[in-house]
C-alpha positions as a Markdown table, in Angstrom:
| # | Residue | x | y | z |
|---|---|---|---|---|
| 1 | Unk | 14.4 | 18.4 | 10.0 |
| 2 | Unk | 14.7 | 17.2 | 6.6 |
| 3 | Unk | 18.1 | 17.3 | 4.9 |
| 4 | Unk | 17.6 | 18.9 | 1.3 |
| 5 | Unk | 21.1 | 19.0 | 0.5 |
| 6 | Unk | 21.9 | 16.9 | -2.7 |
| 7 | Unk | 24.1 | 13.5 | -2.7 |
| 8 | Unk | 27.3 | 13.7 | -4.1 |
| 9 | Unk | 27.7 | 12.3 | -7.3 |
| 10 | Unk | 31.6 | 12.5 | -8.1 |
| 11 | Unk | 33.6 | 9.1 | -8.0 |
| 12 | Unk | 33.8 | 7.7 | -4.6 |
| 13 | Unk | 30.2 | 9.1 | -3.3 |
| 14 | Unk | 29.1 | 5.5 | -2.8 |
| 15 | Unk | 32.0 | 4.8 | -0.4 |
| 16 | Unk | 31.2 | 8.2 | 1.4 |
| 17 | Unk | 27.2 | 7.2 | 2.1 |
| 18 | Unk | 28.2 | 3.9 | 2.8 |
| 19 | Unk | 30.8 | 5.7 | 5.6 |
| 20 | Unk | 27.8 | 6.3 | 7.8 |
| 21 | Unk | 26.9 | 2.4 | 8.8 |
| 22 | Unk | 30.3 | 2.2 | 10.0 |
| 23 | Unk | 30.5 | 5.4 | 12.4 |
| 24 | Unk | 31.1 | 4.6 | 16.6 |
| 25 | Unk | 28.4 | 3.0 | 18.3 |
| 26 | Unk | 27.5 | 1.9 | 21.6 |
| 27 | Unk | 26.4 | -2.0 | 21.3 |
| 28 | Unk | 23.7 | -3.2 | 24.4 |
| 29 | Unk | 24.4 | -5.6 | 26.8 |
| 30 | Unk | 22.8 | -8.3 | 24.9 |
| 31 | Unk | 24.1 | -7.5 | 21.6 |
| 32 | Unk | 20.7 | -6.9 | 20.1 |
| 33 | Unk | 20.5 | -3.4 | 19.4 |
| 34 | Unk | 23.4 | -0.7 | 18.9 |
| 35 | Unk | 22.8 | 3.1 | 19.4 |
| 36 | Unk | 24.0 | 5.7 | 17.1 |
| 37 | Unk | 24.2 | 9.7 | 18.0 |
| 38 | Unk | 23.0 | 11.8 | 15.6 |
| 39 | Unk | 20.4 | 12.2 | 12.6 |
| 40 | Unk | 17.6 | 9.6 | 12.1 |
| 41 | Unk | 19.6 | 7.1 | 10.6 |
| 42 | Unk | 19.3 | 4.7 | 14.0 |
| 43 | Unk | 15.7 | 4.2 | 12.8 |
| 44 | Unk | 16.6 | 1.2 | 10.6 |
| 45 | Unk | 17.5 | -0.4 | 13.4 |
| 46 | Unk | 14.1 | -0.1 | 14.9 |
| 47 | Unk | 12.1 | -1.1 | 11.9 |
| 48 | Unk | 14.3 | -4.1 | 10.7 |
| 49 | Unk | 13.5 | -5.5 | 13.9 |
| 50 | Unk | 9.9 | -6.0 | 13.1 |
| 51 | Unk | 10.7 | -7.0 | 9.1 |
| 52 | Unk | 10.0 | -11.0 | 7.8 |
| 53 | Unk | 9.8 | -12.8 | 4.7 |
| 54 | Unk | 6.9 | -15.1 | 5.9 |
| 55 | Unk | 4.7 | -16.1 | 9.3 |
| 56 | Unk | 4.6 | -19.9 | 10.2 |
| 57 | Unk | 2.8 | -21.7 | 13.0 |
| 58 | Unk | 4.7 | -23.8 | 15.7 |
| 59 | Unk | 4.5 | -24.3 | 19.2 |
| 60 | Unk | 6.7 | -24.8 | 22.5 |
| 61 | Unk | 6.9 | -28.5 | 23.2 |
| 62 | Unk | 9.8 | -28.8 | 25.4 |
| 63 | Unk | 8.9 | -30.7 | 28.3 |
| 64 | Unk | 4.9 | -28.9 | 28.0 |
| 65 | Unk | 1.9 | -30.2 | 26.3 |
| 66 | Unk | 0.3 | -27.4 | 26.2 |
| 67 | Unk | 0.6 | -27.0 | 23.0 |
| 68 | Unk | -0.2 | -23.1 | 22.3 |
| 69 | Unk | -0.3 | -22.0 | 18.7 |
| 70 | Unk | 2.3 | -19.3 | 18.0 |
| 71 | Unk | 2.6 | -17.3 | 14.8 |
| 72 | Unk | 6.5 | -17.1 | 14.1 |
| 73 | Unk | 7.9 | -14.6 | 11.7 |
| 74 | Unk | 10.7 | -15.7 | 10.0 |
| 75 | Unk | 13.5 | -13.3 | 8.1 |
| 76 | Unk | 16.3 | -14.8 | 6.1 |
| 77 | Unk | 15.7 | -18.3 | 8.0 |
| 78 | Unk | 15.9 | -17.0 | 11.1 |
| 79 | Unk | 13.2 | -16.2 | 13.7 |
| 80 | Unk | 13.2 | -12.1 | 14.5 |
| 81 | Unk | 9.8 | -12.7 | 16.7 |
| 82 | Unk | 6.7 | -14.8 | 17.6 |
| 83 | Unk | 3.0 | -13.5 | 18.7 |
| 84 | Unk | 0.7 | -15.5 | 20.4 |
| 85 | Unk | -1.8 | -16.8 | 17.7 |
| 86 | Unk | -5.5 | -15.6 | 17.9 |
| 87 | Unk | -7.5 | -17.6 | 15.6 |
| 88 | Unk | -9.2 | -20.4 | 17.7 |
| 89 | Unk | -12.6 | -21.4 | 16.5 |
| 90 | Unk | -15.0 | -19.9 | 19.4 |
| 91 | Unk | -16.5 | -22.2 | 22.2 |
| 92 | Unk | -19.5 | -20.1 | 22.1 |
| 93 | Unk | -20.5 | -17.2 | 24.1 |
| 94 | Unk | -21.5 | -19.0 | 27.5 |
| 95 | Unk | -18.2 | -20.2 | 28.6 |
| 96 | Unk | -14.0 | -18.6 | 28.2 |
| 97 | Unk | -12.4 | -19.1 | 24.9 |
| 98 | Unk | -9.1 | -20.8 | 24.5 |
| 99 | Unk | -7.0 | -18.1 | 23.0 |
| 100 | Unk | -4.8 | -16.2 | 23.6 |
| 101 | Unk | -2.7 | -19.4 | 24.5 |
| 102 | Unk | 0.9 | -19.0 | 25.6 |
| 103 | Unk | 3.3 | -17.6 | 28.0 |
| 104 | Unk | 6.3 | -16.0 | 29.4 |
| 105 | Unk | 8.6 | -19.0 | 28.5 |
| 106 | Unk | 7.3 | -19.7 | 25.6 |
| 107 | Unk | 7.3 | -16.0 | 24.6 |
| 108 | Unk | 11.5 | -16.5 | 25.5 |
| 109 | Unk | 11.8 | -19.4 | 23.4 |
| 110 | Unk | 13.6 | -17.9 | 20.1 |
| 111 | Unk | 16.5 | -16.5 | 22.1 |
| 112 | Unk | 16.3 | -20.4 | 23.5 |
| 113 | Unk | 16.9 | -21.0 | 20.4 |
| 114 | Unk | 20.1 | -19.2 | 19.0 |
| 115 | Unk | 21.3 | -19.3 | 23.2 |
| 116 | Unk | 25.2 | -19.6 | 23.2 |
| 117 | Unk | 24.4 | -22.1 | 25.9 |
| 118 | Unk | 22.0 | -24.1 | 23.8 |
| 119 | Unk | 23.1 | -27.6 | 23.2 |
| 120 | Unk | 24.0 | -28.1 | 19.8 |
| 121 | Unk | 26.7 | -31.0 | 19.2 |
| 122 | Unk | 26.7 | -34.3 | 20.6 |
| 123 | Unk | 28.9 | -34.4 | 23.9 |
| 124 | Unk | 30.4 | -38.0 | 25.3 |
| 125 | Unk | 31.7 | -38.5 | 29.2 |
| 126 | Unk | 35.4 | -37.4 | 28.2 |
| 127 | Unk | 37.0 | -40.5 | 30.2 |
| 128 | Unk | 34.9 | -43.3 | 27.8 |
| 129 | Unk | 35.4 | -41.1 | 24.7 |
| 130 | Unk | 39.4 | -41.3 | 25.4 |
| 131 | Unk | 39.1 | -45.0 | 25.9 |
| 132 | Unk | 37.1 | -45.4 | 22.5 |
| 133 | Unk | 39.3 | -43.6 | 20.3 |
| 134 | Unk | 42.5 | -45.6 | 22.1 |
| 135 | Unk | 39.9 | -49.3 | 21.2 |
| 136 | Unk | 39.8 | -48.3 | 18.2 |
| 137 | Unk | 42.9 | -47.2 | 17.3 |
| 138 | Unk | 44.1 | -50.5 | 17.9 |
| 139 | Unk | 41.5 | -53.2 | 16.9 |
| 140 | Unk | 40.0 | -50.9 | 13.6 |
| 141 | Unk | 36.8 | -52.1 | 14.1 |
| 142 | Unk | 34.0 | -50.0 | 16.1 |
| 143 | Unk | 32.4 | -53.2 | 17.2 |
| 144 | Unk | 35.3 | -54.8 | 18.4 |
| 145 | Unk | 36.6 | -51.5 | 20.6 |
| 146 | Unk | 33.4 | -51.2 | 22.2 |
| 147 | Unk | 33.4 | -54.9 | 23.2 |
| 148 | Unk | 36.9 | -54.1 | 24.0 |
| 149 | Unk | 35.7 | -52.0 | 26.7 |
| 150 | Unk | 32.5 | -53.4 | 27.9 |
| 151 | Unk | 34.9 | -56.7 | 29.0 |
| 152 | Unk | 37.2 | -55.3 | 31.0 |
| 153 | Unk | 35.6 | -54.9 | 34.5 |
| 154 | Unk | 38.2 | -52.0 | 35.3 |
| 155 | Unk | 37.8 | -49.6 | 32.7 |
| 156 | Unk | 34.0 | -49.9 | 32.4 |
| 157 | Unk | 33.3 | -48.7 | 35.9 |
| 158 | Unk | 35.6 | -46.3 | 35.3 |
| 159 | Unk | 33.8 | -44.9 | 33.0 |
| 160 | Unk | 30.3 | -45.4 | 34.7 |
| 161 | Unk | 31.3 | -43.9 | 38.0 |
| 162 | Unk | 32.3 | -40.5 | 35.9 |
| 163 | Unk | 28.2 | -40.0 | 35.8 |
| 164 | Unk | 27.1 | -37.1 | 37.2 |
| 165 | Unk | 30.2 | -35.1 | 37.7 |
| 166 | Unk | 30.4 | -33.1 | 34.7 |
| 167 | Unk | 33.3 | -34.1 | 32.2 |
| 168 | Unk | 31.2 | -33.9 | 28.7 |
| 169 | Unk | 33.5 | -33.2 | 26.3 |
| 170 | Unk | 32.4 | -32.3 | 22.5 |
| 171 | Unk | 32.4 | -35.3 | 20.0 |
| 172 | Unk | 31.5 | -35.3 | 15.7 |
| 173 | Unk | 28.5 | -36.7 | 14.8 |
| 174 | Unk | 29.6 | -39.5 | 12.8 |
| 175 | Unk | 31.6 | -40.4 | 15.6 |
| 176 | Unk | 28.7 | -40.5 | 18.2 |
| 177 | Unk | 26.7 | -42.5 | 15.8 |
| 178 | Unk | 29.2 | -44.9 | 15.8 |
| 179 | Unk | 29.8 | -45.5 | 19.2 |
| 180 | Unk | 26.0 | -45.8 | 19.5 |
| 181 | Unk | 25.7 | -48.4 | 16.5 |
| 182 | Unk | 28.6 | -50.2 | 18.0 |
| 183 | Unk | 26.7 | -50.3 | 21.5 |
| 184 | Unk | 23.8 | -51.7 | 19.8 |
| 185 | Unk | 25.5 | -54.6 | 17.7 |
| 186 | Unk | 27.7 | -55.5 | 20.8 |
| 187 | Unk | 24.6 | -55.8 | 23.0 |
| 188 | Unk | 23.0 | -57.8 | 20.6 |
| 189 | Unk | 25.4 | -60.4 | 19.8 |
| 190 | Unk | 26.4 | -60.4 | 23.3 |
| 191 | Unk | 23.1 | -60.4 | 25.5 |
| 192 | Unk | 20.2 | -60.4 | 22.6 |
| 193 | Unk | 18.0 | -57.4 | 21.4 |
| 194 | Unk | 15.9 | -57.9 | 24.7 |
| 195 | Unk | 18.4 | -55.6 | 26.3 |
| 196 | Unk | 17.9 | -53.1 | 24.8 |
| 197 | Unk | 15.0 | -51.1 | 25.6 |
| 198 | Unk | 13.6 | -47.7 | 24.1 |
| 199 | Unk | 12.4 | -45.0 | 26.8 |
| 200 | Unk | 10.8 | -41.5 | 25.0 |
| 201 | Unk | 9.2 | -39.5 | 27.8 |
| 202 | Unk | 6.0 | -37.9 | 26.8 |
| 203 | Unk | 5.5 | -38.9 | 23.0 |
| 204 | Unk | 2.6 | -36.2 | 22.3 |
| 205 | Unk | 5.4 | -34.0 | 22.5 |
| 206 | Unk | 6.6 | -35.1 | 19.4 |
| 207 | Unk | 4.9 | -38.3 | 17.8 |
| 208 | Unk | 7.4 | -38.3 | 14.6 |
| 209 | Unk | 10.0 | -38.4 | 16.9 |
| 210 | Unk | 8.5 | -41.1 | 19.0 |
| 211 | Unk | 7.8 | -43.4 | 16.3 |
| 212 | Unk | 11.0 | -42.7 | 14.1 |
| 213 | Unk | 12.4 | -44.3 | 17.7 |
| 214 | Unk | 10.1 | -46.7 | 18.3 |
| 215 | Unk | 9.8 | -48.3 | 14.6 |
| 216 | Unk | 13.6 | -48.4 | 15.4 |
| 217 | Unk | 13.3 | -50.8 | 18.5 |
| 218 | Unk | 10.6 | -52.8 | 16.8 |
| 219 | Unk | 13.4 | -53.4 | 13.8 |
| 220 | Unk | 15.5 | -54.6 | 16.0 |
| 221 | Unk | 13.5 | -56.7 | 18.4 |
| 222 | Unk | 14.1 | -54.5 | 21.1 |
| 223 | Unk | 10.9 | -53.4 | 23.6 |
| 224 | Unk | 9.8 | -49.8 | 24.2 |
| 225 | Unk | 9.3 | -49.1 | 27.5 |
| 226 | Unk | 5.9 | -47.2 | 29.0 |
| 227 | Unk | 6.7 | -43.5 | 29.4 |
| 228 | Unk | 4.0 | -43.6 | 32.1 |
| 229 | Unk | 6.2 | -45.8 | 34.2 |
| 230 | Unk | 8.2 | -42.7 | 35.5 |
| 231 | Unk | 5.5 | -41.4 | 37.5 |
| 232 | Unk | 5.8 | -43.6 | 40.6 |
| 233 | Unk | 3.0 | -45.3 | 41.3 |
| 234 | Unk | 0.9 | -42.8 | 39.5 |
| 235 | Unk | -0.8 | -45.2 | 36.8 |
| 236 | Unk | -1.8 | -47.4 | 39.3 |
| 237 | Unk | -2.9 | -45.6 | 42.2 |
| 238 | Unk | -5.5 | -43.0 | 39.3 |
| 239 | Unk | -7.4 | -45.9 | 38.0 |
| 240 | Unk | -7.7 | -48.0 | 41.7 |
| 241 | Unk | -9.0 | -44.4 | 42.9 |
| 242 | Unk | -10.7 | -42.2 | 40.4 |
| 243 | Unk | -11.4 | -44.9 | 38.0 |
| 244 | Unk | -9.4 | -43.4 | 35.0 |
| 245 | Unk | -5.9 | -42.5 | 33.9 |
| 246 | Unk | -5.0 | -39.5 | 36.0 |
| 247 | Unk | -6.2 | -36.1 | 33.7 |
| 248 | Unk | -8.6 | -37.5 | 31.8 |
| 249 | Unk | -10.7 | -34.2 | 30.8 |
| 250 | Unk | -9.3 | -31.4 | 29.4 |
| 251 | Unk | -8.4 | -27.7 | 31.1 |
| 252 | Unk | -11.1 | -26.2 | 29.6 |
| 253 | Unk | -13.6 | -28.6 | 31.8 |
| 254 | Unk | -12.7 | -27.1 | 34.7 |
| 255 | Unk | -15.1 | -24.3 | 34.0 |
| 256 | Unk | -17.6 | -26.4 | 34.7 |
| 257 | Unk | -16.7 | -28.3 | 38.0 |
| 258 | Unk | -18.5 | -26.6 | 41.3 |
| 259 | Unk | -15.3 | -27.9 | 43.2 |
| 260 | Unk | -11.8 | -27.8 | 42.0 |
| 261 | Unk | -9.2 | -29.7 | 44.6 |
| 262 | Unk | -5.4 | -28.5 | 43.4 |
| 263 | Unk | -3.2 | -30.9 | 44.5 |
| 264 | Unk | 0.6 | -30.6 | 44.1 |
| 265 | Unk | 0.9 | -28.5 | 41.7 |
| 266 | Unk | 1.3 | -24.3 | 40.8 |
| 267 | Unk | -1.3 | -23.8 | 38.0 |
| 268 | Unk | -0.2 | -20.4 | 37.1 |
| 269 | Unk | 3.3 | -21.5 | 36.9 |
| 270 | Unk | 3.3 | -25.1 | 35.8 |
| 271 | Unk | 0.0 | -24.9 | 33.2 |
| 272 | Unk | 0.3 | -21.4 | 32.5 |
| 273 | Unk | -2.4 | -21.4 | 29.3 |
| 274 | Unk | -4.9 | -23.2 | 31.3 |
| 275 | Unk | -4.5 | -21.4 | 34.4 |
| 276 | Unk | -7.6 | -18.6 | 33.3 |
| 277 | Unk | -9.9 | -21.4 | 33.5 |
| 278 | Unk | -9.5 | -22.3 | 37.0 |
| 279 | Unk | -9.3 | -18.2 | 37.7 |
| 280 | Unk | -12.7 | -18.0 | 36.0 |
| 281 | Unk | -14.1 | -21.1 | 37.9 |
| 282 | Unk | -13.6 | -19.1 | 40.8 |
| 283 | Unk | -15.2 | -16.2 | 39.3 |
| 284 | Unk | -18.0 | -17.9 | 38.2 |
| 285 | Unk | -18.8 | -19.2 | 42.3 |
């Protein structure tokens, strides 16, 4: 039914429309949606959900290389909601196409993203943190209170055996990249830039990252370690056996083998976008 009556127009009738945005609701669990009772008016609610100023492209690359192309709509700077992008150029019509690519997770990823629980400052093991600040505050210099530290047998492993029980405790940026600086010139005065060593794992994930790092090192003398090194005795045992470095062709090939052998691993869980190929593999006999 469609209200015909007309708006007031006497002093105050601004303050009186505005009255109805701030009448009792009931919020979700989730704090993404809030019902009103009553009228239409909840409709806004619905359709703002949808709105954006502009569509960009990304992907999910944390900890996966597969690499799906996602259309993200963006409103006011902030991501409202992605679809899966459909514009791969076509294989051609005897074999599957690559799109849609994507999946549950990835689908998840903007509430990753402004997650309560989502990392966001830098945290240092609260027992080394004190003993920084305390360095500090009575030699001045960064440099020095790290050495401080490092030389005294004691309060290093006390520090070191805090790993892995927890005990983070939030630190400011500038004073995080301090401590790490300070690290760094200690080690290197002390020991040489030999010991220190750069470690990124997986740099397709994110090559500006990876050689922002590594040009780092390289500045300083310091090696980068192989990220392949993590995998046991992986990039040794491919090449002596198979002749090349582990997963050499790509997902899509798959539709072409007459034999697949899965080995270790949950396709449809752990290479979600790819998984329809070895589905269709099947299919195919």
């Amino acid at each position: 039914m469609t209200d015909t009556r007309t708006p007031p127009t006497e002093p105050g009738a601004a303050l009186l429309r505005a009255g109805r945005f701030f009448r009792p609701g009931t919020a979700a669990p989730d704090l993404h949606s809030i019902g009103l009772v009553g009228g239409r008016e909840s409709d806004a609610f619905y359709r703002d959900r949808w709105s954006h100023d502009k569509v960009v492209t990304s992907t999910h690359g944390v900890n996966c290389t597969g690499s799906c192309r996602w259309n993200v709509y963006v409103k006011d700077g902030i991501i409202t909601w992605e679809t899966q992008a459909t514009d791969y150029p076509s294989v051609g019509p005897d074999r599957p196409e690559y799109e849609p690519r994507g999946c549950p997770r990835g689908a998840a990823f903007s509430w990753y993203t402004y997650s309560p629980t989502r990392v966001r400052y830098p945290y240092v093991r609260g027992v080394l943190l004190e003993m920084y600040r305390e360095a500090k505050a009575r030699l001045t210099d960064p440099v020095l209170a790290w050495a401080d530290i490092q030389g005294d047998p004691e309060r290093r492993t006390r520090y070191q055996r805090a790993r892995g029980k927890g005990g983070l405790v939030r630190a400011s940026w500038d004073e995080a990249v301090e401590m790490i600086a300070a690290a760094h010139v200690h080690t290197i005065r002390t020991h040489g830039p030999d010991r220190i060593a750069g470690f990124s794992p997986i740099p397709a994930m994110s090559m500006v990252s990876h050689a922002a790092g590594a040009r780092f090192h390289s500045l300083i003398g310091a090696p980068m370690l192989s990220f392949y090194d993590w995998y046991a005795d992986l990039p040794v045992a491919s090449p002596q056996v198979f002749g090349d470095q582990t997963d050499v062709p790509e997902s899509g090939d798959w539709w072409d083998a007459a034999y697949l052998i899965m080995w270790g691993t949950n396709v449809p869980v752990t290479r979600t976008p790819d998984a329809h190929w070895m589905a269709e593999a099947r299919y195919r006999g």
